[in-house]
Chimera marker file (.cmm) of the C-alpha trace (Angstrom):
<marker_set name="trace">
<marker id="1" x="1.379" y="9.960" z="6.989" r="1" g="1" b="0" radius="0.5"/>
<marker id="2" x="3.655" y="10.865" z="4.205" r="1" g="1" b="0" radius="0.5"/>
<marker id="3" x="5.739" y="8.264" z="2.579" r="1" g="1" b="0" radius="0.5"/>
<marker id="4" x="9.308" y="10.299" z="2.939" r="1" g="1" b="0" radius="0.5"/>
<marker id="5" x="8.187" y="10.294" z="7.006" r="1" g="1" b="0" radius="0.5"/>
<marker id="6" x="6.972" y="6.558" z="6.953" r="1" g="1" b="0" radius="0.5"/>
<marker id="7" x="9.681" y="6.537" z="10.595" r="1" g="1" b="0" radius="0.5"/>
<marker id="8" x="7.783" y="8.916" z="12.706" r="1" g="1" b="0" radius="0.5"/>
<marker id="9" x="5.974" y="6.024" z="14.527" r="1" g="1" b="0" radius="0.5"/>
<marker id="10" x="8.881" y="3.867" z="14.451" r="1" g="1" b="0" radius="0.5"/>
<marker id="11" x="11.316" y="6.678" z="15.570" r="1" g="1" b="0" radius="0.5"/>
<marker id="12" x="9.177" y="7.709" z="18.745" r="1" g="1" b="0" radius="0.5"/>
<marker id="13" x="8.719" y="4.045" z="20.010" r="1" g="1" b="0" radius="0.5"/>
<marker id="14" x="13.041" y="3.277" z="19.765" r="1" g="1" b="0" radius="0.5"/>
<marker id="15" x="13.033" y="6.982" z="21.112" r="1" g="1" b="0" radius="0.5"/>
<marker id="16" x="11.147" y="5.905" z="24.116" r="1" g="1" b="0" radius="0.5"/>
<marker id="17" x="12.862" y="2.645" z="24.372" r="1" g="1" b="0" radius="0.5"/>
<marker id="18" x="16.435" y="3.064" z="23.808" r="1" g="1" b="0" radius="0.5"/>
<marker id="19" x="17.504" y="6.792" z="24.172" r="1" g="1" b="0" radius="0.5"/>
<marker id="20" x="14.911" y="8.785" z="26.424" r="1" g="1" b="0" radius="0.5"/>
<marker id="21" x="16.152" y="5.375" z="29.195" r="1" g="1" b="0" radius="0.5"/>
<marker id="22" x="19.331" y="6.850" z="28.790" r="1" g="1" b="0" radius="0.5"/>
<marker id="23" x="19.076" y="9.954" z="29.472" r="1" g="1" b="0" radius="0.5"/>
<marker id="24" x="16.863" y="11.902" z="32.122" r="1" g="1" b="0" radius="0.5"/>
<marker id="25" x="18.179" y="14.992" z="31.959" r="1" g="1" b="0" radius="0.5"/>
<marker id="26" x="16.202" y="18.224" z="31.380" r="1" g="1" b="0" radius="0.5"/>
<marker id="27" x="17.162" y="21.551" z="30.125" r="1" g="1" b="0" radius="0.5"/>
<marker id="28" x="15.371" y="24.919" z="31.310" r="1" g="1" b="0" radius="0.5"/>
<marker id="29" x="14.180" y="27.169" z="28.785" r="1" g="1" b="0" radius="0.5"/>
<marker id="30" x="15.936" y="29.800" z="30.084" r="1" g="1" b="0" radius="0.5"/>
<marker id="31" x="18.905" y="27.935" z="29.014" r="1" g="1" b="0" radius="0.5"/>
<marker id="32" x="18.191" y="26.351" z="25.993" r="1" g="1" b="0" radius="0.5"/>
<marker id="33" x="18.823" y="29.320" z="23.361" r="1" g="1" b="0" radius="0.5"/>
<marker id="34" x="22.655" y="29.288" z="24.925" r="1" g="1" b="0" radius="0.5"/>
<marker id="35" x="22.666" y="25.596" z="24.476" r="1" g="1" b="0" radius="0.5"/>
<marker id="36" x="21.313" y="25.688" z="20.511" r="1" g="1" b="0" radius="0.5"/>
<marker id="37" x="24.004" y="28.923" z="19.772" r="1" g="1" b="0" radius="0.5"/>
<marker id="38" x="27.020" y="26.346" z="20.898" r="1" g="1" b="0" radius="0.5"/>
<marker id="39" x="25.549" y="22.945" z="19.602" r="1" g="1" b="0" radius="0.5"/>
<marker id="40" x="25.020" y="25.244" z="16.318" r="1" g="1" b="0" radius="0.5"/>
<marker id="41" x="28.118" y="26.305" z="16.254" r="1" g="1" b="0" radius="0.5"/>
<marker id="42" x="29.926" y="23.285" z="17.062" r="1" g="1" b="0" radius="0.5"/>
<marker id="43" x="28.517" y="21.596" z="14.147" r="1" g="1" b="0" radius="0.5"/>
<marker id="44" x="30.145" y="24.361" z="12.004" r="1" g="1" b="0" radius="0.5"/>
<marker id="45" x="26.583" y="26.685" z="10.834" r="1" g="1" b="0" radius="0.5"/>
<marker id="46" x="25.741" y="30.060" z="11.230" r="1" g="1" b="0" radius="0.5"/>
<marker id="47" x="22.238" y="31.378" z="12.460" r="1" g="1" b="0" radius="0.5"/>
<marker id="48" x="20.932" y="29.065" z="14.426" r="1" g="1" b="0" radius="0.5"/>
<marker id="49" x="17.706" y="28.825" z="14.717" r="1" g="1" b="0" radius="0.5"/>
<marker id="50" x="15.796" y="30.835" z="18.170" r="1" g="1" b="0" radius="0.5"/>
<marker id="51" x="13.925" y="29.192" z="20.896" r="1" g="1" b="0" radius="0.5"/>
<marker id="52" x="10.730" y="29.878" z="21.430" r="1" g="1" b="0" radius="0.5"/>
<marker id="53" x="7.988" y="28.737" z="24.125" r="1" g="1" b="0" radius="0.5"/>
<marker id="54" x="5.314" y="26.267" z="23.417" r="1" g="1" b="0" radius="0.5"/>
<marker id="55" x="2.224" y="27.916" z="23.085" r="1" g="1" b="0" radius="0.5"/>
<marker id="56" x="-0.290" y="27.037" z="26.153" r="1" g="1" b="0" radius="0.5"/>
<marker id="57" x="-2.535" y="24.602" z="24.635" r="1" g="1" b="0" radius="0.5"/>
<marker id="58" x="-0.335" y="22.101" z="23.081" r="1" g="1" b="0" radius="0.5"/>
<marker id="59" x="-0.565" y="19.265" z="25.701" r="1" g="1" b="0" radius="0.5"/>
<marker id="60" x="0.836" y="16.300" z="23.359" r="1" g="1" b="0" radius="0.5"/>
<marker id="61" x="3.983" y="17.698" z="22.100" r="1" g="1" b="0" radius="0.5"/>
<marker id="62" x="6.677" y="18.007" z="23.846" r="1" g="1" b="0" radius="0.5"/>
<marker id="63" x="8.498" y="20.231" z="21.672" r="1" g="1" b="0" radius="0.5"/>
<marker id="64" x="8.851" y="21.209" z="17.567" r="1" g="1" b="0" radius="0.5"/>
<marker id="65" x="11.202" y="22.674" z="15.113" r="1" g="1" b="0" radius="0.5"/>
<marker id="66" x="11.641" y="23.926" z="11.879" r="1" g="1" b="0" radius="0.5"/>
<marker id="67" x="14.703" y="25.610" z="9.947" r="1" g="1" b="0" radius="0.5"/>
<marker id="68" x="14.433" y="29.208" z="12.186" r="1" g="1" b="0" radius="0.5"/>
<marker id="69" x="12.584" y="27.979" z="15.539" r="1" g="1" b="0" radius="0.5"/>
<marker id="70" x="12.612" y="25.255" z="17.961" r="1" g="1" b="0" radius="0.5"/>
<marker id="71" x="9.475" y="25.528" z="20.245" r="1" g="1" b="0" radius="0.5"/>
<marker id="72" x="10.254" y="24.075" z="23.646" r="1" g="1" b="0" radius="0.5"/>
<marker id="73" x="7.981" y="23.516" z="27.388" r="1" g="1" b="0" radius="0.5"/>
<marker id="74" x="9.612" y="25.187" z="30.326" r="1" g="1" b="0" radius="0.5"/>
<marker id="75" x="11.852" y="22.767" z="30.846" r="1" g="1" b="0" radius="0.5"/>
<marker id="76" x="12.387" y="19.679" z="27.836" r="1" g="1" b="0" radius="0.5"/>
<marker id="77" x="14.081" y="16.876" z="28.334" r="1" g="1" b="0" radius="0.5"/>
<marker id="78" x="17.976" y="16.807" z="26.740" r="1" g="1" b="0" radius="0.5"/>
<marker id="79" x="17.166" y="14.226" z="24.056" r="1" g="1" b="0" radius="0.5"/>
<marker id="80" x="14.751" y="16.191" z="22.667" r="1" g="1" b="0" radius="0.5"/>
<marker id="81" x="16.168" y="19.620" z="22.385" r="1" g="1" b="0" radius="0.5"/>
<marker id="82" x="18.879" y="17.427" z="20.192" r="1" g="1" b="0" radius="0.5"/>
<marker id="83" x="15.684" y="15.497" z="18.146" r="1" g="1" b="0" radius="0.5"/>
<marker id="84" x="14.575" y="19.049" z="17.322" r="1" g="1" b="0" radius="0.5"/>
<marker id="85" x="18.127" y="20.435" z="16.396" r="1" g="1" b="0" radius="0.5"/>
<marker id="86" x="18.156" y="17.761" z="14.274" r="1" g="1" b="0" radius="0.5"/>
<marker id="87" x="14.710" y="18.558" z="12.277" r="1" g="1" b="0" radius="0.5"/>
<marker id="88" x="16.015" y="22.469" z="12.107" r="1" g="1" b="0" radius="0.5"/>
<marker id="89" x="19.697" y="21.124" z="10.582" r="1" g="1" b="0" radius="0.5"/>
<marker id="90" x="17.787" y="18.806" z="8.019" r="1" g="1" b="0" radius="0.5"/>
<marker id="91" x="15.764" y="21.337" z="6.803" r="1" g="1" b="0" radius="0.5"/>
<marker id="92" x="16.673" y="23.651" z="3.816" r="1" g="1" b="0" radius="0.5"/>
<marker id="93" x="16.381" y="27.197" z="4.049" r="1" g="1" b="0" radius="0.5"/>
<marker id="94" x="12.518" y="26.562" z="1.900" r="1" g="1" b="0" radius="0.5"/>
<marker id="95" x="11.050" y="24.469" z="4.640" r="1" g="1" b="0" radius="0.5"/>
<marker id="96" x="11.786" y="20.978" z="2.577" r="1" g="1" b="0" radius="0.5"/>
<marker id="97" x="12.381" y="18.789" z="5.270" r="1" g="1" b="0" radius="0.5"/>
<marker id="98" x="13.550" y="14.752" z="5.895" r="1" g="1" b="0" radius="0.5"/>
<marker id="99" x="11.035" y="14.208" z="8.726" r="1" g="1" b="0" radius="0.5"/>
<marker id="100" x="12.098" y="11.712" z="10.776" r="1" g="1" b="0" radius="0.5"/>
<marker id="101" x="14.189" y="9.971" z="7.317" r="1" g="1" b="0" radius="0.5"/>
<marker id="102" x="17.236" y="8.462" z="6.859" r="1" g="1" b="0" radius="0.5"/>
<marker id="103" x="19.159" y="11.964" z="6.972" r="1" g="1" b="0" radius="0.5"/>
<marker id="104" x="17.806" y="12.897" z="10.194" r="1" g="1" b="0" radius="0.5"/>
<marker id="105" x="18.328" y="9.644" z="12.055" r="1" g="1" b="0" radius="0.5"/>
<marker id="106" x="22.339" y="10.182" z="11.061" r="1" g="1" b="0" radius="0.5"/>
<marker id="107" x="22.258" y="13.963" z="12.202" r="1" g="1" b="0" radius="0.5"/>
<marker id="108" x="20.286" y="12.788" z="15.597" r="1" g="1" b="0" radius="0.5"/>
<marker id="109" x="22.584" y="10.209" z="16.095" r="1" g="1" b="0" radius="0.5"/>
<marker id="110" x="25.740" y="12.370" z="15.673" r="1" g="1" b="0" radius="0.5"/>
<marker id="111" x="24.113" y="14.913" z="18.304" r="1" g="1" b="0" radius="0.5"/>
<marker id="112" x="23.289" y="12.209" z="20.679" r="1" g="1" b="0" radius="0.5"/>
<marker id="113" x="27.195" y="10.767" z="20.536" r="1" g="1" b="0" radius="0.5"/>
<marker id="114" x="28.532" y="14.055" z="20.842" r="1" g="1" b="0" radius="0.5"/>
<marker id="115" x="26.386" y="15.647" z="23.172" r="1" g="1" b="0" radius="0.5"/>
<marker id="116" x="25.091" y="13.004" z="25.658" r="1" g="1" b="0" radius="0.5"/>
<marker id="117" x="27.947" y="11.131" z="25.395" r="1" g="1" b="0" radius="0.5"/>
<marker id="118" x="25.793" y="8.100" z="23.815" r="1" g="1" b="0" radius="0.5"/>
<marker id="119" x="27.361" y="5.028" z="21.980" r="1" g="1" b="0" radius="0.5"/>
<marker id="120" x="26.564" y="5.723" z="18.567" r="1" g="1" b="0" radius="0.5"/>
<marker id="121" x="27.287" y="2.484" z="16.986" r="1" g="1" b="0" radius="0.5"/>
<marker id="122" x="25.100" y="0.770" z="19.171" r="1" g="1" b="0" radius="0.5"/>
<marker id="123" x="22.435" y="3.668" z="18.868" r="1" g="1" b="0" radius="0.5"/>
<marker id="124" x="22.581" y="2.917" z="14.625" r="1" g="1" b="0" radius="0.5"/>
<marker id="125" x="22.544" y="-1.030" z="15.519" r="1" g="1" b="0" radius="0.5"/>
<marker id="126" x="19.084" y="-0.115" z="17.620" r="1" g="1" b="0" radius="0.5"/>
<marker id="127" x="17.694" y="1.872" z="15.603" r="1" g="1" b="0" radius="0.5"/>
<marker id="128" x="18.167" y="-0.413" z="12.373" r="1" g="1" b="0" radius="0.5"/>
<marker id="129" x="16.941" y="-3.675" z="14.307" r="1" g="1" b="0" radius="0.5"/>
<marker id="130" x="14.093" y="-1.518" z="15.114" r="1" g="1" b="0" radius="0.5"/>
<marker id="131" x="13.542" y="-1.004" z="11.017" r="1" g="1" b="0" radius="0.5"/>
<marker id="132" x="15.211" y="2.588" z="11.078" r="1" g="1" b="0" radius="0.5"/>
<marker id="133" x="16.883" y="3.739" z="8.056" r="1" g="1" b="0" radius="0.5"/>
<marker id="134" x="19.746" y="5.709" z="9.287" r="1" g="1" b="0" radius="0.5"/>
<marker id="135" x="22.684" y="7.399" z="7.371" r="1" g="1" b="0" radius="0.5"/>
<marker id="136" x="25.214" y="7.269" z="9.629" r="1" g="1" b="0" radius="0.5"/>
<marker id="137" x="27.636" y="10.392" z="7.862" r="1" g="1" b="0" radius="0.5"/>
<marker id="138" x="24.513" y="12.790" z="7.478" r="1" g="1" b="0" radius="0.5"/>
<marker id="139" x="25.652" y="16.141" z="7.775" r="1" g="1" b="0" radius="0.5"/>
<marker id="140" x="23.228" y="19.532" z="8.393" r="1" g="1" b="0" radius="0.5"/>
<marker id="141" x="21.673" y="20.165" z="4.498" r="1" g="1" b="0" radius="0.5"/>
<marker id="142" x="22.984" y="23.269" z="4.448" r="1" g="1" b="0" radius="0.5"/>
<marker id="143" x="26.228" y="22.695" z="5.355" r="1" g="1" b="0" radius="0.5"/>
<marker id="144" x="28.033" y="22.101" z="1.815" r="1" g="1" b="0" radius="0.5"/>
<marker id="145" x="26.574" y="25.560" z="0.772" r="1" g="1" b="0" radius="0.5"/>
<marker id="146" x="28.687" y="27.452" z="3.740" r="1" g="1" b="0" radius="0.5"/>
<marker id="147" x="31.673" y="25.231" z="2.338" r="1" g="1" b="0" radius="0.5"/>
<marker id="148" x="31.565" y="26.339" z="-1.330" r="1" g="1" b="0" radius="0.5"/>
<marker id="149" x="31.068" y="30.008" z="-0.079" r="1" g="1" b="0" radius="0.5"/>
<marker id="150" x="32.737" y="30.675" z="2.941" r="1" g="1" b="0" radius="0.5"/>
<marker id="151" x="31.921" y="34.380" z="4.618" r="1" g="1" b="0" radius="0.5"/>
<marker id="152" x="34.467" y="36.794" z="3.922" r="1" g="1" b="0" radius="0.5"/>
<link id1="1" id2="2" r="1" g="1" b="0" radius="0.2"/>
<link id1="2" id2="3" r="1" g="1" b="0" radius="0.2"/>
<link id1="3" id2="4" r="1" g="1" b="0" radius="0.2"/>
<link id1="4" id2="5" r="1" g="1" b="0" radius="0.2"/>
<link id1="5" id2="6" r="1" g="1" b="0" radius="0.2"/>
<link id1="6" id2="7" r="1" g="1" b="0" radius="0.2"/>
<link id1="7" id2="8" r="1" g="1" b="0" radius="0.2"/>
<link id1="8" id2="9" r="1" g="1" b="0" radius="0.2"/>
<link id1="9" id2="10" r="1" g="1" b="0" radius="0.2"/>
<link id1="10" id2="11" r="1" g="1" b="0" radius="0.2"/>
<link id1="11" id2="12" r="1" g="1" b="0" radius="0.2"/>
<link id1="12" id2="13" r="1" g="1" b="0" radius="0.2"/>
<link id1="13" id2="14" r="1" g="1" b="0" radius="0.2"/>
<link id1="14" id2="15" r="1" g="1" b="0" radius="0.2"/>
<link id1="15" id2="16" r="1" g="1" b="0" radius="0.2"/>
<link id1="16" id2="17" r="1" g="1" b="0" radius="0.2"/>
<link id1="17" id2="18" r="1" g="1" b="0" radius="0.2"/>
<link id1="18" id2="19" r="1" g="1" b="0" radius="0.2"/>
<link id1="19" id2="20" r="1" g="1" b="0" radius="0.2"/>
<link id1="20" id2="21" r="1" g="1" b="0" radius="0.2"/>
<link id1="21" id2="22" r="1" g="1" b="0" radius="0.2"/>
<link id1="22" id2="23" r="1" g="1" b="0" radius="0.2"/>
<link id1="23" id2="24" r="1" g="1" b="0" radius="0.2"/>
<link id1="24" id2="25" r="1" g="1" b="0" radius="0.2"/>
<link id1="25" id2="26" r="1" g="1" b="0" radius="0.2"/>
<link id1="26" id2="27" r="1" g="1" b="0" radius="0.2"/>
<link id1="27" id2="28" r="1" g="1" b="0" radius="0.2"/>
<link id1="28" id2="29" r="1" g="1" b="0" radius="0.2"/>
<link id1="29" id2="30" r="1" g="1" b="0" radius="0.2"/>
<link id1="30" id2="31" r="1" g="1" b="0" radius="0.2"/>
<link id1="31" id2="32" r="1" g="1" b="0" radius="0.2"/>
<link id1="32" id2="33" r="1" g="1" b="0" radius="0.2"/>
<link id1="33" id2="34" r="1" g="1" b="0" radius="0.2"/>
<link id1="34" id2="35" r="1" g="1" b="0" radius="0.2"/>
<link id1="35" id2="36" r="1" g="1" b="0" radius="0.2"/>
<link id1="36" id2="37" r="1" g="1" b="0" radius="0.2"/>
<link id1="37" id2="38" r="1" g="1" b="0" radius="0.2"/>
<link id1="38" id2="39" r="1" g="1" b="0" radius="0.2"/>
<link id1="39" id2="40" r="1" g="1" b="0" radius="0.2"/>
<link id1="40" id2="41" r="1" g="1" b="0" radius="0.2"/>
<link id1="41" id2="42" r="1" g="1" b="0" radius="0.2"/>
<link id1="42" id2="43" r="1" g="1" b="0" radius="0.2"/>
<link id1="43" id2="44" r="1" g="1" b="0" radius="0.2"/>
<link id1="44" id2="45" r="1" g="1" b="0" radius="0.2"/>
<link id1="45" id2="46" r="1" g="1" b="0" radius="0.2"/>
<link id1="46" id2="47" r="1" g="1" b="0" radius="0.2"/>
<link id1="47" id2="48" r="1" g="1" b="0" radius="0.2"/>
<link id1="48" id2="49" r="1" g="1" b="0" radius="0.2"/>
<link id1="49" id2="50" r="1" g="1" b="0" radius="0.2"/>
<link id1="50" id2="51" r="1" g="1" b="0" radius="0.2"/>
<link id1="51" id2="52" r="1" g="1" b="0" radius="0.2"/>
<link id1="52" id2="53" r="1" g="1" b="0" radius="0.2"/>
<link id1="53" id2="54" r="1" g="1" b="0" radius="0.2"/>
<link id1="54" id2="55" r="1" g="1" b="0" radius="0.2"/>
<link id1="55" id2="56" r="1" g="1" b="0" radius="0.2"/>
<link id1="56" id2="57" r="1" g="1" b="0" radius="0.2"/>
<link id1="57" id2="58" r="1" g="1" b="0" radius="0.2"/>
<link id1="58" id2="59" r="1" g="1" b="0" radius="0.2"/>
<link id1="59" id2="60" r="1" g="1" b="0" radius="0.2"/>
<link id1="60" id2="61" r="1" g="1" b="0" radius="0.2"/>
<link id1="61" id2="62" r="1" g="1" b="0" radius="0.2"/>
<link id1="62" id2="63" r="1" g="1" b="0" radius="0.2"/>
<link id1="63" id2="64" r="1" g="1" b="0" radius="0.2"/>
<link id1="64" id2="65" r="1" g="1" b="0" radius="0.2"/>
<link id1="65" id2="66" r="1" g="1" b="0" radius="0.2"/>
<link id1="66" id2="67" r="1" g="1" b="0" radius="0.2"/>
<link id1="67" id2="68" r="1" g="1" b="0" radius="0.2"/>
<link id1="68" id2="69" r="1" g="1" b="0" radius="0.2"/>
<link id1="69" id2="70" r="1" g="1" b="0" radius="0.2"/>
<link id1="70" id2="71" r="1" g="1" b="0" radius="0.2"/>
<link id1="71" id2="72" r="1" g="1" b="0" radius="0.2"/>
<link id1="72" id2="73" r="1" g="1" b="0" radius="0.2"/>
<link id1="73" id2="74" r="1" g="1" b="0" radius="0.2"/>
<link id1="74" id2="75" r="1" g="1" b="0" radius="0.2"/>
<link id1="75" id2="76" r="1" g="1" b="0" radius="0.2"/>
<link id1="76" id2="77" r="1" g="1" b="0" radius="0.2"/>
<link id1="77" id2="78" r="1" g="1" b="0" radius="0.2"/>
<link id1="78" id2="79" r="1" g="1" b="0" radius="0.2"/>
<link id1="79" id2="80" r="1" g="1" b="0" radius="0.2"/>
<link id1="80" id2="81" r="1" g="1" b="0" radius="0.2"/>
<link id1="81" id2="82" r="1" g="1" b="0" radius="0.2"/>
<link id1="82" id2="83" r="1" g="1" b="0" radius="0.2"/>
<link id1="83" id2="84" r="1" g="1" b="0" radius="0.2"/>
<link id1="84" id2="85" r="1" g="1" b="0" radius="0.2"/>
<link id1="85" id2="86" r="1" g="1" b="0" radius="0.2"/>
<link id1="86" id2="87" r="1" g="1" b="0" radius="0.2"/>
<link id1="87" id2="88" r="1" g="1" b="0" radius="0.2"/>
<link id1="88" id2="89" r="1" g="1" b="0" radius="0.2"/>
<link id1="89" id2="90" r="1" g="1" b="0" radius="0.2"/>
<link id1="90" id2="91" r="1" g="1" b="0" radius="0.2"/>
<link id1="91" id2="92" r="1" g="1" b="0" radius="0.2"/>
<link id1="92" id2="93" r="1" g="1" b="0" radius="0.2"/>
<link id1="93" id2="94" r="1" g="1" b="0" radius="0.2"/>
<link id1="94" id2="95" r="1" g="1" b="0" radius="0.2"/>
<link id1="95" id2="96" r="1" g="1" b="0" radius="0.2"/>
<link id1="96" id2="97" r="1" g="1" b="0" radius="0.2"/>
<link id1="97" id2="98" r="1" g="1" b="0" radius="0.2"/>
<link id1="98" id2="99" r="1" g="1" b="0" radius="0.2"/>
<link id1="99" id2="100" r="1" g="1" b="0" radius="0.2"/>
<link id1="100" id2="101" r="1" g="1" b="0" radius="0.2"/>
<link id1="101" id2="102" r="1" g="1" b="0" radius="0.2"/>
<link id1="102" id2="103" r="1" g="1" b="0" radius="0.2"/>
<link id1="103" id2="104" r="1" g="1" b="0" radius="0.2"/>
<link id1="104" id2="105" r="1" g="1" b="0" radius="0.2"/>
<link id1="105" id2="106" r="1" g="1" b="0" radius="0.2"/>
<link id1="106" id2="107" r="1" g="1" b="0" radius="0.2"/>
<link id1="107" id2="108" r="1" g="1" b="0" radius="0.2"/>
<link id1="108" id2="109" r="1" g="1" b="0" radius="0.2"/>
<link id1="109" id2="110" r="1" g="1" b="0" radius="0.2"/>
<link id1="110" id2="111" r="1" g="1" b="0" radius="0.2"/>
<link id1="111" id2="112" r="1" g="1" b="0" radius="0.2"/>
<link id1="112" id2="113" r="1" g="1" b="0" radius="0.2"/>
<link id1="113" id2="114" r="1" g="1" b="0" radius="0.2"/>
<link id1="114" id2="115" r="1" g="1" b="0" radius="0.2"/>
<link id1="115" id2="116" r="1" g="1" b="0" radius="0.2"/>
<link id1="116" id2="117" r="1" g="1" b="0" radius="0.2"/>
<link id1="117" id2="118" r="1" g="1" b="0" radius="0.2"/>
<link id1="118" id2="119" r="1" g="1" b="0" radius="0.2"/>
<link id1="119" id2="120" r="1" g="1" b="0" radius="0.2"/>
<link id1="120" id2="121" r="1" g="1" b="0" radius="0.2"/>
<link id1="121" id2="122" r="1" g="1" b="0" radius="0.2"/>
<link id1="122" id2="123" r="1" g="1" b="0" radius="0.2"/>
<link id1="123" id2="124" r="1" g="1" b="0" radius="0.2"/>
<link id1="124" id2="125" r="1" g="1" b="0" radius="0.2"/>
<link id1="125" id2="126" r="1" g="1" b="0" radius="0.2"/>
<link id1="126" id2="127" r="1" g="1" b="0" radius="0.2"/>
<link id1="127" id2="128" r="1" g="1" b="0" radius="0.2"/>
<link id1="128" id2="129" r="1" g="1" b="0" radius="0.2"/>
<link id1="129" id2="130" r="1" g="1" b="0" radius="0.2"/>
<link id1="130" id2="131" r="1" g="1" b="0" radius="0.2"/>
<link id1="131" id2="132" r="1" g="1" b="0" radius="0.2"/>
<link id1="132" id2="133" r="1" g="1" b="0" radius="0.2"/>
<link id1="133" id2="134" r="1" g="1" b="0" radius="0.2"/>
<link id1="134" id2="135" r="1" g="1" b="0" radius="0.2"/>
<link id1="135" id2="136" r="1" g="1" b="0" radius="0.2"/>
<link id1="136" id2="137" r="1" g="1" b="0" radius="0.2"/>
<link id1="137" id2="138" r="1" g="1" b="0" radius="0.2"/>
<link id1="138" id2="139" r="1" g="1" b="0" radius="0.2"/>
<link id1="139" id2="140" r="1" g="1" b="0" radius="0.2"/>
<link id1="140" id2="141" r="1" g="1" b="0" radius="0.2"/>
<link id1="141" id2="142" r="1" g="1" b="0" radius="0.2"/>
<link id1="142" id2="143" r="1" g="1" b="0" radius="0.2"/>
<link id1="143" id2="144" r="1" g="1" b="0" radius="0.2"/>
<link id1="144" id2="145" r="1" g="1" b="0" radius="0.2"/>
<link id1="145" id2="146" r="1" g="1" b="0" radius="0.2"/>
<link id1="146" id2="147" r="1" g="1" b="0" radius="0.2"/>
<link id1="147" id2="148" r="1" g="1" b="0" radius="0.2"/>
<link id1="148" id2="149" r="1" g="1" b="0" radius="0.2"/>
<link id1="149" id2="150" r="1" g="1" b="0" radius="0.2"/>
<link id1="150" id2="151" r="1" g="1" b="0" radius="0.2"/>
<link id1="151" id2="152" r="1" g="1" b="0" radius="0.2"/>
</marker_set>
């Protein structure tokens, strides 16, 4: 494991614990590319990335992301399609990536207030007793650069 994603383990476990208890909601994949387009949008960005299916044989993974695709099961549970969000909107354009850092705990954390309607003081507080570095005004990494140039 890579020092910049020395959370992964720790990330997963308060996952588990604190915010998959929360929430047992699933979305459909048939749905999910509708729900990344708003969610994307919402959060101010253009071209959000496309949703694709998990291939057959990956058992262990629920889902994964990068900047352009987020590959989901038939149906993945709401937390998650907002974990992987966050992955694609802390990921430059070159594939350089926070893992599960500081940067993408803040981003998660935003997604999970706004979108399941989660406390996120108390999900920071968690995640922090749990040793999580999180930067709680983490924006997309991309974002400034749509700021300094709008589209015209």
């Amino acid at each position: 494991m890579t020092e910049r994603d020395s959370q992964r383990s720790r990330v997963y476990a308060w996952e588990d614990r604190v915010v998959a208890a929360k929430d047992p909601s699933q979305i459909a994949f048939a749905a999910a590319q509708g729900m990344i387009d708003a969610i994307w949008a919402e959060m101010g960005l253009l071209y959000p990335p496309r949703a694709a299916p998990m291939p057959a044989q990956a058992r262990r993974r629920i889902a994964d992301a990068n900047r352009l695709t987020l590959r989901l099961q038939a149906t993945t549970p709401s937390w998650c399609l907002l974990h992987e969000l966050a992955h694609a909107m802390t990921t430059t354009h070159d594939g350089v990536s926070d893992g599960h850092g500081p940067a993408f705990m803040g981003v998660y954390v935003t997604l999970l207030g706004r979108y399941l309607r989660l406390d996120e003081a108390a999900l920071i507080q968690s995640a922090r007793d749990a040793g999580i570095q999180v930067t709680p005004d983490a924006k997309p990494v991309f974002a400034d650069a749509l700021i300094r140039h709008p589209r015209a």
